[in-house]
Backbone as JSON Lines, residues from 0, in Angstrom:
{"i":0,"aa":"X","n":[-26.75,38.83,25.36],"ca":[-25.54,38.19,24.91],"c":[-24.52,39.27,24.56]}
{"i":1,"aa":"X","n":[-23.28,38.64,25.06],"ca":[-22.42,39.94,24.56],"c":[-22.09,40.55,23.12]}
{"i":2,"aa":"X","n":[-21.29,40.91,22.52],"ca":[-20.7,41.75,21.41],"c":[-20.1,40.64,21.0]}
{"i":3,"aa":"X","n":[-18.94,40.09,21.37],"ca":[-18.18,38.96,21.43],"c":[-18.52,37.67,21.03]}
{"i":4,"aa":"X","n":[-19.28,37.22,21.95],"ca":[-20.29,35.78,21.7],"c":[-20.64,36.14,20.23]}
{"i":5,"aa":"X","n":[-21.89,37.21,20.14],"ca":[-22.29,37.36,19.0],"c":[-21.66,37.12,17.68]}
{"i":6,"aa":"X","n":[-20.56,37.95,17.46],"ca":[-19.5,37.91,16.77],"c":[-19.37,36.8,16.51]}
{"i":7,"aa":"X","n":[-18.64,35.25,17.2],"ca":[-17.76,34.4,17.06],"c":[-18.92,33.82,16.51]}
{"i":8,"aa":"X","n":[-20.42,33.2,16.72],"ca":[-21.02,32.69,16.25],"c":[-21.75,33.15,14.68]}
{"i":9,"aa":"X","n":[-21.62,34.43,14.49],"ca":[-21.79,34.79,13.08],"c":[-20.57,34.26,12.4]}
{"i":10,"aa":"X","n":[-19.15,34.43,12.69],"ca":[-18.01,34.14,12.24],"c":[-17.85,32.15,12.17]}
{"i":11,"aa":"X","n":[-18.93,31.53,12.73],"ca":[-18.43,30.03,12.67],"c":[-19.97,29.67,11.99]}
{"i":12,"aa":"X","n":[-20.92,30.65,11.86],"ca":[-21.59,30.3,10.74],"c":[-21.5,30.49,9.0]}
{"i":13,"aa":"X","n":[-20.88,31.48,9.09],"ca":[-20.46,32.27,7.88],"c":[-19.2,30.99,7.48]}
{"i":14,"aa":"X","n":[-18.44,30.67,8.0],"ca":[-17.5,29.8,8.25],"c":[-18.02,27.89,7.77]}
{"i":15,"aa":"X","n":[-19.3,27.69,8.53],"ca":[-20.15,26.74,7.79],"c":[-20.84,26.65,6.7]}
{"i":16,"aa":"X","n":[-20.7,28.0,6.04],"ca":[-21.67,27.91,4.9],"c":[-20.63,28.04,3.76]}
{"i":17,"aa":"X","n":[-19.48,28.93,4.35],"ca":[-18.61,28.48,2.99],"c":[-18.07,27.39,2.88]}
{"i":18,"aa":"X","n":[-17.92,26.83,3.84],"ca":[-16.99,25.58,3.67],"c":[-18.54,24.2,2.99]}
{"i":19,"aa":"X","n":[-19.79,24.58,2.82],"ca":[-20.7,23.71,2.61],"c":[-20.76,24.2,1.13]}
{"i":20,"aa":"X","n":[-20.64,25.21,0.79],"ca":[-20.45,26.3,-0.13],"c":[-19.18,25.18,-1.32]}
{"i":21,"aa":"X","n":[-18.04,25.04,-1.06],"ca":[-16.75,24.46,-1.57],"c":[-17.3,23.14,-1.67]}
{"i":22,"aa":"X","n":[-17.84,22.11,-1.03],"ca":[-18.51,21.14,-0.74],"c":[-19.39,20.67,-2.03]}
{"i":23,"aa":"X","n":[-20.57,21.61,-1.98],"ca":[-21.3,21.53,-3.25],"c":[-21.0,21.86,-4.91]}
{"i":24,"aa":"X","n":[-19.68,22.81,-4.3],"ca":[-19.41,23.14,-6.0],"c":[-18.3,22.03,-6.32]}
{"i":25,"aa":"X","n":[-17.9,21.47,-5.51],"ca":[-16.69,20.01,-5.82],"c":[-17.51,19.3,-5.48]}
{"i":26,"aa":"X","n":[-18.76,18.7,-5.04],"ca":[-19.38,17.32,-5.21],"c":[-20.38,17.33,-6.34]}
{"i":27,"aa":"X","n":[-20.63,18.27,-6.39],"ca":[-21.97,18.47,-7.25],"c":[-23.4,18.32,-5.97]}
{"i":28,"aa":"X","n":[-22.77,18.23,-5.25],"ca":[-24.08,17.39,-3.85],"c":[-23.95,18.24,-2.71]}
{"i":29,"aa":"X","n":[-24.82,18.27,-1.78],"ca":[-24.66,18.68,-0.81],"c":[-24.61,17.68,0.16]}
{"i":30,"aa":"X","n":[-24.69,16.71,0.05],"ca":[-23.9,15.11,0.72],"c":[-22.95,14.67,0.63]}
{"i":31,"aa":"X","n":[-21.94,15.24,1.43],"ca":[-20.14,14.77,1.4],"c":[-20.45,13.89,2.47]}
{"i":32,"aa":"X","n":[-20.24,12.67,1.65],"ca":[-20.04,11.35,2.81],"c":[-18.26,11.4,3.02]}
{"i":33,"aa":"X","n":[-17.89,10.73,3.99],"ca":[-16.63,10.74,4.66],"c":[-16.08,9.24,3.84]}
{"i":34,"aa":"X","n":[-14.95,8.67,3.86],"ca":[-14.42,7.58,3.22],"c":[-15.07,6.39,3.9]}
{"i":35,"aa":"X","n":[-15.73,5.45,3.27],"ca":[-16.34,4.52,4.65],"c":[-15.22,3.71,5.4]}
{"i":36,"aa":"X","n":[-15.53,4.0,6.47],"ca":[-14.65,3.66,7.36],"c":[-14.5,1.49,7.07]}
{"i":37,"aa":"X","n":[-15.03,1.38,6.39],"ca":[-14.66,-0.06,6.49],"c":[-13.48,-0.13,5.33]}
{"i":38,"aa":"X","n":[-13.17,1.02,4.14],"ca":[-12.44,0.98,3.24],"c":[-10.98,1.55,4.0]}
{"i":39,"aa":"X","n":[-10.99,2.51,4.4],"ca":[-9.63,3.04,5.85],"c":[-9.53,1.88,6.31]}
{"i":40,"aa":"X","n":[-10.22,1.09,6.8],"ca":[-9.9,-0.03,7.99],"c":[-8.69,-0.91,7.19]}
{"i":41,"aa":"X","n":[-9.66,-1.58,6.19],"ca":[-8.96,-2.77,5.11],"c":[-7.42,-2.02,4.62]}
{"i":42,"aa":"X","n":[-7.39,-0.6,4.38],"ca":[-6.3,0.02,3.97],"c":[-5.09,0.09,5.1]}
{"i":43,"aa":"X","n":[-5.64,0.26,6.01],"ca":[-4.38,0.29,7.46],"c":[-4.18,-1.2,7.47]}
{"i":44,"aa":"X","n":[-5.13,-2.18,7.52],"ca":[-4.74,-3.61,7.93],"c":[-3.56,-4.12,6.59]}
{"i":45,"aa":"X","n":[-3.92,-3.46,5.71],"ca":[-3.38,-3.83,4.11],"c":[-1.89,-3.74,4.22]}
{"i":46,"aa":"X","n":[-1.7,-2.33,4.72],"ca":[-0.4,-1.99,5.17],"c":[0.57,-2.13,6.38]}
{"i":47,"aa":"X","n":[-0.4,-2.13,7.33],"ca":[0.21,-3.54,8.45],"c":[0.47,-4.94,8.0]}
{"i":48,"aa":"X","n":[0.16,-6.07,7.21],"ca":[0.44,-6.74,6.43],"c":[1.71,-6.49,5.87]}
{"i":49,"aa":"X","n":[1.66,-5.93,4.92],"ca":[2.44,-5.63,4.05],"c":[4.14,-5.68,4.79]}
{"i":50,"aa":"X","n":[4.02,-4.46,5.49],"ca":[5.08,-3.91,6.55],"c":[5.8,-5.34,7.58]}
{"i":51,"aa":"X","n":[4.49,-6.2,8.04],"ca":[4.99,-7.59,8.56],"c":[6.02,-8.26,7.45]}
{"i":52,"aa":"X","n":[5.49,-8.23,6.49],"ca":[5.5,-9.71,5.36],"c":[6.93,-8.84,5.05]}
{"i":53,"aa":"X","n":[7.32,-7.88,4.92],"ca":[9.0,-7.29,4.71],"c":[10.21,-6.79,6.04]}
{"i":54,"aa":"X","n":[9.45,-7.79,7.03],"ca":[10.59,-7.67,7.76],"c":[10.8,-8.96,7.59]}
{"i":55,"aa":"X","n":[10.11,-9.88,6.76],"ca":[10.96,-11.26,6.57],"c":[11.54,-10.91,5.11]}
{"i":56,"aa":"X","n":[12.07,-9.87,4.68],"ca":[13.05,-9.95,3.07],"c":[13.94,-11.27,3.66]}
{"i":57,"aa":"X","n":[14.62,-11.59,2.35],"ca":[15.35,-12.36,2.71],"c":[15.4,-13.73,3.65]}
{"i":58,"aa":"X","n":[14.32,-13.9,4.5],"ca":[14.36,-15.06,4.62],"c":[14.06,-16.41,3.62]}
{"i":59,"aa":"X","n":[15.28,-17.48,3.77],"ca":[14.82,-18.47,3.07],"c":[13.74,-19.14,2.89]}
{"i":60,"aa":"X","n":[13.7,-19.78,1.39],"ca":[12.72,-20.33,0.63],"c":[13.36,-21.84,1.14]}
{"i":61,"aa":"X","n":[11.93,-22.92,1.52],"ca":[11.77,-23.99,1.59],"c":[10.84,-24.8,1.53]}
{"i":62,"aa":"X","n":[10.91,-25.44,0.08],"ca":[9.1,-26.21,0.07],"c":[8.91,-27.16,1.11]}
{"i":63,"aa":"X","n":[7.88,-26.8,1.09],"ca":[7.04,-28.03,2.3],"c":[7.44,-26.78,3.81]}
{"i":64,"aa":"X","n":[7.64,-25.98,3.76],"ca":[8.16,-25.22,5.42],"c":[7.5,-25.51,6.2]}
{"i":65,"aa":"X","n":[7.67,-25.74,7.29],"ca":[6.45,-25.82,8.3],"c":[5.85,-24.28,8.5]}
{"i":66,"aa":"X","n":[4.64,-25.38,9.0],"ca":[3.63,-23.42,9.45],"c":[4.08,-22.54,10.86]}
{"i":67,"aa":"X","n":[3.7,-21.69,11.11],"ca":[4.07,-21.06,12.3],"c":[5.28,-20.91,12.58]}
{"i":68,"aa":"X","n":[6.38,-20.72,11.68],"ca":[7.63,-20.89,12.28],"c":[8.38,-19.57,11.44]}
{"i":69,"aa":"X","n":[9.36,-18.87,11.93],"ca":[9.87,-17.74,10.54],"c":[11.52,-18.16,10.26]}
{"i":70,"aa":"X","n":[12.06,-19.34,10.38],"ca":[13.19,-19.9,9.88],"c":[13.27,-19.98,8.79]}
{"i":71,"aa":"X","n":[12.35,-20.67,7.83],"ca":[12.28,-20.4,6.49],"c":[10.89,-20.34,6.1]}
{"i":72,"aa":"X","n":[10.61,-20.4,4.97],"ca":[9.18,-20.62,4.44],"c":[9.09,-20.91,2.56]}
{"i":73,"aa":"X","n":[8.09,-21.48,2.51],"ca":[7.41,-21.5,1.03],"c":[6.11,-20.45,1.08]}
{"i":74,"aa":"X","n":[5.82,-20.48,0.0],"ca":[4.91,-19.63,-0.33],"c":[3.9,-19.24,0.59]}
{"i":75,"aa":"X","n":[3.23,-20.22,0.38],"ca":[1.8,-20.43,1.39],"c":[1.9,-20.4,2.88]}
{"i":76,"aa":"X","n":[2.97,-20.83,3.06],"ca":[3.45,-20.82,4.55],"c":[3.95,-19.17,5.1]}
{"i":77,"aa":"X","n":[4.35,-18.58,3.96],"ca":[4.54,-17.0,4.39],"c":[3.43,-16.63,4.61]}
{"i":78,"aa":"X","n":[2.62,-16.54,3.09],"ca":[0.97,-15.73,3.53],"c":[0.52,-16.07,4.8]}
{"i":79,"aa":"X","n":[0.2,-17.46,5.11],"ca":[-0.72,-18.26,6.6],"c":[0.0,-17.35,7.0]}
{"i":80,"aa":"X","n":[1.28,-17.46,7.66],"ca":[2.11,-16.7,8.98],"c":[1.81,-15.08,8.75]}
{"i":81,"aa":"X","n":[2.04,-14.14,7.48],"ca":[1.3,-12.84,8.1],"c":[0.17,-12.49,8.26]}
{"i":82,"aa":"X","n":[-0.53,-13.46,7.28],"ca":[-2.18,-12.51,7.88],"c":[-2.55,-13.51,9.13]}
{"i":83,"aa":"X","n":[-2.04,-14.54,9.79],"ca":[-2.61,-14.86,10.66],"c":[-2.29,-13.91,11.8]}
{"i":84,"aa":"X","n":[-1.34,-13.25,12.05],"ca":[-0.99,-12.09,12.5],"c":[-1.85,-10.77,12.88]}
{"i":85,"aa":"X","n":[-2.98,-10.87,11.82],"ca":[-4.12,-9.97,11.77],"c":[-5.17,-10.66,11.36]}
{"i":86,"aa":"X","n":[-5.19,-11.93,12.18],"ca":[-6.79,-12.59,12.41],"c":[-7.19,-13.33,11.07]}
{"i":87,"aa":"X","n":[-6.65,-13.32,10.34],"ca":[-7.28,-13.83,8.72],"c":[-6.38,-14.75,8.85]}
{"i":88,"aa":"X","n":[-7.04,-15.87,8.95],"ca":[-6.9,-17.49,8.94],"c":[-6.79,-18.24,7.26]}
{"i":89,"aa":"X","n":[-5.89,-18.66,6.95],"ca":[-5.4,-19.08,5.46],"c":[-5.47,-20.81,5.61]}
{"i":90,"aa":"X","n":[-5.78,-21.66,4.7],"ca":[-5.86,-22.86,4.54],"c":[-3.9,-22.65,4.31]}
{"i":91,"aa":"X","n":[-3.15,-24.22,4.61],"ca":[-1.95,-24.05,4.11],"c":[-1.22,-24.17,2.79]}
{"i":92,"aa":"X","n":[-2.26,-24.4,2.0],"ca":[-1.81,-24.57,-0.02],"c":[-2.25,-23.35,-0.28]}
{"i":93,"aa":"X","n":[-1.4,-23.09,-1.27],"ca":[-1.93,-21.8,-2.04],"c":[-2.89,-22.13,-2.58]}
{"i":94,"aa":"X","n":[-3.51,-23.73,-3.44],"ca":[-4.59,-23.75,-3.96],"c":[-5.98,-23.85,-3.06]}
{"i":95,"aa":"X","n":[-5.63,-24.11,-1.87],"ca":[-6.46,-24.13,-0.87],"c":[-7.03,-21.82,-0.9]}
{"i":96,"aa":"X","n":[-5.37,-21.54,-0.65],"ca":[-5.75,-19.93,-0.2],"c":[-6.79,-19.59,-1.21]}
{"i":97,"aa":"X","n":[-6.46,-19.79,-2.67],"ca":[-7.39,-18.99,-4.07],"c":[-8.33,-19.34,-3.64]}
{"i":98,"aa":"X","n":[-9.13,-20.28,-2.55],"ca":[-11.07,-20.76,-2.5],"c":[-11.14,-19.68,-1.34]}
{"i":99,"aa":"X","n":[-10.49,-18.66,-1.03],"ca":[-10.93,-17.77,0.12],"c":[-10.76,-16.59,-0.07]}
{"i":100,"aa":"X","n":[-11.72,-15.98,0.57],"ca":[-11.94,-14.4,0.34],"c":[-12.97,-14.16,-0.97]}
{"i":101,"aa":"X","n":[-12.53,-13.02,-1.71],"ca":[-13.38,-12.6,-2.7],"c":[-12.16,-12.49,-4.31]}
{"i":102,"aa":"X","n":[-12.63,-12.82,-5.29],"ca":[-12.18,-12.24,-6.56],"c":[-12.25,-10.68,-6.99]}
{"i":103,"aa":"X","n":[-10.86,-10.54,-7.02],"ca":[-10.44,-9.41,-7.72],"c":[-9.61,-9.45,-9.08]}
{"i":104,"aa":"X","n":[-10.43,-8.52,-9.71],"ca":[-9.77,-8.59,-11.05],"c":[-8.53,-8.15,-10.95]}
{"i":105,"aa":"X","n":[-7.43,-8.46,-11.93],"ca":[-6.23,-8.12,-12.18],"c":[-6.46,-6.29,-11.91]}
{"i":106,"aa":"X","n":[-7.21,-6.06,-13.0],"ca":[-7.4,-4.4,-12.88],"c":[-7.37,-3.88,-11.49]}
{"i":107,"aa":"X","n":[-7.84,-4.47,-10.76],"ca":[-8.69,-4.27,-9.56],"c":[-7.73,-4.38,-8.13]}
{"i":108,"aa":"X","n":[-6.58,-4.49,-8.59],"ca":[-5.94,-5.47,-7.22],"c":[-5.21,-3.91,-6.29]}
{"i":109,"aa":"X","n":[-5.78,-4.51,-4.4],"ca":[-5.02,-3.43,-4.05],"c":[-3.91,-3.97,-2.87]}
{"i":110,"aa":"X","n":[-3.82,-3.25,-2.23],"ca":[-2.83,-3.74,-0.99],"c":[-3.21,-4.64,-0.39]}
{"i":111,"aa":"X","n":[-2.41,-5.84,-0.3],"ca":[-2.95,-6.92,0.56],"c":[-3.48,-7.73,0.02]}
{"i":112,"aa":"X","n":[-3.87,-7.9,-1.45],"ca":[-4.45,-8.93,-2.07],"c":[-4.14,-10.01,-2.21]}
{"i":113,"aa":"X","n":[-3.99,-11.16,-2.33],"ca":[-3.61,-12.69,-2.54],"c":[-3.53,-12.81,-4.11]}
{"i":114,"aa":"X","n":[-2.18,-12.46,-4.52],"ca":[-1.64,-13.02,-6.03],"c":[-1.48,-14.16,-6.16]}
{"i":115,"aa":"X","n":[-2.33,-14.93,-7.03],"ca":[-1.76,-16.27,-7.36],"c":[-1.01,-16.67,-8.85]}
{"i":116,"aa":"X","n":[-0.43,-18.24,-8.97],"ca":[0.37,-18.11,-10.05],"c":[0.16,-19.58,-10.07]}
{"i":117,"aa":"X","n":[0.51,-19.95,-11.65],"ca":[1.06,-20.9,-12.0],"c":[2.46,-21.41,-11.66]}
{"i":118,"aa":"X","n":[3.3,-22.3,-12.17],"ca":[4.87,-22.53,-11.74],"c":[4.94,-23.74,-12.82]}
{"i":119,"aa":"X","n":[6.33,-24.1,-13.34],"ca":[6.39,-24.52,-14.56],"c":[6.14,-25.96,-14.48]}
{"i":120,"aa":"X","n":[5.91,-26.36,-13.0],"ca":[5.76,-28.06,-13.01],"c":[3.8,-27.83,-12.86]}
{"i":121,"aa":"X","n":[3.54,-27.01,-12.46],"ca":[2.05,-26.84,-11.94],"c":[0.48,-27.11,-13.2]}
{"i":122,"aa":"X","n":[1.53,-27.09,-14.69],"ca":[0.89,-27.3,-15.68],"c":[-0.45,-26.38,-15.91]}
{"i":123,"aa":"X","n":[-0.37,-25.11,-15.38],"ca":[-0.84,-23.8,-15.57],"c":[-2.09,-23.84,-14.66]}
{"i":124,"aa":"X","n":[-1.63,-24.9,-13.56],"ca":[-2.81,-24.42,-12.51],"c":[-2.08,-24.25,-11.06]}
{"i":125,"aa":"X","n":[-3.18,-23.58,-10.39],"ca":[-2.64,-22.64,-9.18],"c":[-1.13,-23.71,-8.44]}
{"i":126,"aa":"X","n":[-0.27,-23.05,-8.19],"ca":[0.85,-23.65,-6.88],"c":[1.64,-22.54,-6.49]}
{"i":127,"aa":"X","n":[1.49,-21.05,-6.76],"ca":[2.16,-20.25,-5.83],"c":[1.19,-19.02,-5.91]}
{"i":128,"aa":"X","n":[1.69,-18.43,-4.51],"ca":[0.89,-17.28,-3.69],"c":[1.89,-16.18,-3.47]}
{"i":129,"aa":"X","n":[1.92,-14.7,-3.68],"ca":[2.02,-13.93,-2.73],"c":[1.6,-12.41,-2.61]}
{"i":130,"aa":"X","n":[1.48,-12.0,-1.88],"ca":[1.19,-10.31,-1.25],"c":[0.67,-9.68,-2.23]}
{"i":131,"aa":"X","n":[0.02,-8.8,-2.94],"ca":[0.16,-7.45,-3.84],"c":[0.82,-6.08,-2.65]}
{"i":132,"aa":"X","n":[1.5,-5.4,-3.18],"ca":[1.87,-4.48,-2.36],"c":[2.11,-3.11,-2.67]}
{"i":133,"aa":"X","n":[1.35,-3.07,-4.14],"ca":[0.8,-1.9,-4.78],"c":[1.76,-1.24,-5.73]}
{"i":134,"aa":"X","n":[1.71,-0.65,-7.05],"ca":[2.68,-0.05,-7.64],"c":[3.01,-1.46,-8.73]}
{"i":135,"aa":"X","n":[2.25,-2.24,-9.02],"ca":[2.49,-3.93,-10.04],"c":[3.5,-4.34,-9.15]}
{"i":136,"aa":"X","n":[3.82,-4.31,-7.97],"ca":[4.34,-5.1,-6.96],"c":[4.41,-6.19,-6.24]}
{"i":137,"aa":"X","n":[4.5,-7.52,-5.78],"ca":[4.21,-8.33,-4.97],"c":[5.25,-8.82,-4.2]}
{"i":138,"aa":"X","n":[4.91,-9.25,-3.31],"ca":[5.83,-10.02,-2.09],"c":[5.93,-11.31,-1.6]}
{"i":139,"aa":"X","n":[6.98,-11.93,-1.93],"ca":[6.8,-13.52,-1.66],"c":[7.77,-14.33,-1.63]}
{"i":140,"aa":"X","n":[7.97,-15.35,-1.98],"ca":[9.13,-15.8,-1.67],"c":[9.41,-17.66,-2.94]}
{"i":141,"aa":"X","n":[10.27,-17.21,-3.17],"ca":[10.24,-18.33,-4.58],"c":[12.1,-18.76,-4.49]}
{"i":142,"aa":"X","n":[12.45,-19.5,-4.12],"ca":[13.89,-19.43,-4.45],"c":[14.68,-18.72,-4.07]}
{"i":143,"aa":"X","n":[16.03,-18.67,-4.31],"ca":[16.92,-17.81,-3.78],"c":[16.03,-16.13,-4.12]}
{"i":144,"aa":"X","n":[16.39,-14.91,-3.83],"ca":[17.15,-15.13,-2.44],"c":[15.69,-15.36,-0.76]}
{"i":145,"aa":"X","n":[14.88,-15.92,-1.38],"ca":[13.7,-16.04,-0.19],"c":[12.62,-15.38,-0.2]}
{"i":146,"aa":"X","n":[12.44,-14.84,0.56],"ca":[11.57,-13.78,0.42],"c":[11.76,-12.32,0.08]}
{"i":147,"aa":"X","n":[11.17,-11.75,-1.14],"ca":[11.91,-11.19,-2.13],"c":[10.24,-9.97,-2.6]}
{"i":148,"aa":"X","n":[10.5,-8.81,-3.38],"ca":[9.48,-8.3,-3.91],"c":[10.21,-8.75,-5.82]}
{"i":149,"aa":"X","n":[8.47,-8.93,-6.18],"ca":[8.79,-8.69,-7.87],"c":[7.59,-8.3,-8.51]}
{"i":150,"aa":"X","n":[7.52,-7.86,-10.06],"ca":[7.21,-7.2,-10.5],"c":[5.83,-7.99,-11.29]}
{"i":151,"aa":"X","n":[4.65,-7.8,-11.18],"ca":[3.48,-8.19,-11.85],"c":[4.22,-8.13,-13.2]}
{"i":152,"aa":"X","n":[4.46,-7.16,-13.66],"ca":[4.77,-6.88,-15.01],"c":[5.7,-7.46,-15.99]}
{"i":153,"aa":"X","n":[6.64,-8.14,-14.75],"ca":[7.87,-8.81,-15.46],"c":[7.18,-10.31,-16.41]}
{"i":154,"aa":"X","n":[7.72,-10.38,-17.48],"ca":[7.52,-11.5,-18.66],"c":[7.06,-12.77,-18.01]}
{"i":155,"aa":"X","n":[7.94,-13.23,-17.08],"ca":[7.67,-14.49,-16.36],"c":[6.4,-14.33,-15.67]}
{"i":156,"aa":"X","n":[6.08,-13.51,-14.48],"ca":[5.56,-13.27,-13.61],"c":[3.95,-13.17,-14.46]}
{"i":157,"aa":"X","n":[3.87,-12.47,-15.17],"ca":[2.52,-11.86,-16.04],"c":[2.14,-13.07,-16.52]}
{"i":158,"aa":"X","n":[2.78,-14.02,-17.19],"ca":[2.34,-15.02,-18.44],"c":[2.19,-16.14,-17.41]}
{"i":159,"aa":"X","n":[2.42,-16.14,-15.96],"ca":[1.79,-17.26,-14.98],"c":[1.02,-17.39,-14.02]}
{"i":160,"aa":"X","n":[0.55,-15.38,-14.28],"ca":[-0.58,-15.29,-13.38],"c":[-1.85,-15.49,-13.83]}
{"i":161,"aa":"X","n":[-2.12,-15.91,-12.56],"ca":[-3.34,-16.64,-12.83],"c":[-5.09,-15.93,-12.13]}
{"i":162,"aa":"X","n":[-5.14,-15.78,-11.1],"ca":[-6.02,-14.61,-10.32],"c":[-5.47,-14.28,-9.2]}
{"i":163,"aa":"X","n":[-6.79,-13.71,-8.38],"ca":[-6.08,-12.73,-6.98],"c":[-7.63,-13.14,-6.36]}
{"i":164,"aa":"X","n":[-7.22,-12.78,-5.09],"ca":[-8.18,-12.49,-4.18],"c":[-8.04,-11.8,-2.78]}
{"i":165,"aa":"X","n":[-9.14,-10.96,-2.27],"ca":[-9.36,-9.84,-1.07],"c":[-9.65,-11.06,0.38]}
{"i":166,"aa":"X","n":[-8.38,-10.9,1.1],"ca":[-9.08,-11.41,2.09],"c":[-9.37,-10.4,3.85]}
{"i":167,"aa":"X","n":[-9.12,-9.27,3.14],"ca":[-9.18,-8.54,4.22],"c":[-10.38,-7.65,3.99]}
C-alpha cells in the first residue's frame, strides 16, 4: 500500500475517534442516536401546515362555511381544509375534531397541534378550533378580520381554553 493511502486512513481514523471522543464527553454515552426520524417528519409536516393555514390570513369568517371551499370559512372548516391537504382527515365540528388524535397538555403543545376553546354562547364546552403555531401562538379564524393569528396568552383566549390535541 502506498505512503498516501496509508496516511489518509490513519488521518480518517484518528478523525473517528475524536469525533466519538466529543460524542461521549457530551452524551455521557457512547450511543448518539440521531433525532427519530418520525419526530423530523411530524416537524416538517407541522410546518407545511402551518405555512398552508397563512396563506389564507385574512380570509373571511363564516359560520356554518362549507367544507372544501377557500371563499370563506369557520373554524373547523379551516382546520378540515389544511390538514386535509396533508392526508389528516378531520370530522367537520370542532367538537367532533377534540375526539381525534392524541392529548397534549397545555405545557406540551407543539406545531400543528389542534387548540381548542370554549366561546361565550358554548357555556364552557368545546365550539372553536385552531392551529398552535408555536411561540403561545395560534391560527384561526373567529370574526373580523378572518383568519387571523392570536395569542394563547391573551386574557380572553387563556380563560376559554379548553385542551389540544396531536394529529400529526
Amino acid at each position: 500500500m502506498n505512503l498516501h493511502i496509508r496516511l489518509s486512513k490513519r488521518l480518517l481514523k484518528s478523525f473517528v475517534a475524536v469525533s466519538l471522543s466529543f460524542a461521549i464527553a457530551l452524551t455521557g454515552s457512547m450511543i448518539v442516536a440521531p433525532a427519530s426520524t418520525h419526530t423530523v417528519e411530524a416537524a416538517s409536516r407541522a410546518d407545511s401546515v402551518l405555512s398552508t393555514a397563512a396563506k389564507y390570513l385574512g380570509t373571511p369568517y363564516k359560520f356554518g362555511a362549507a367544507s372544501g371551499q377557500t371563499r370563506n370559512f369557520d373554524c373547523s372548516s379551516f382546520t378540515q381544509y389544511v390538514f386535509k391537504k396533508y392526508g389528516v382527515s378531520l370530522p367537520r365540528t370542532s367538537k367532533a375534531q377534540s375526539g381525534k388524535g392524541t392529548f397534549v397538555s397545555r405545557s406540551n403543545l407543539k406545531k400543528g397541534d389542534l387548540v381548542f376553546f370554549s366561546t361565550p354562547s358554548s357555556k364552557g364546552k368545546i365550539a372553536h378550533v385552531g392551529i398552535y403555531a408555536g411561540n403561545g401562538k395560534f391560527i384561526h379564524t373567529y370574526g373580523k378580520p378572518g383568519v387571523m393569528y392570536s395569542s394563547l396568552s391573551s386574557s380572553w383566549w387563556s380563560s376559554h381554553y379548553i385542551t389540544a390535541r396531536r394529529v400529526l
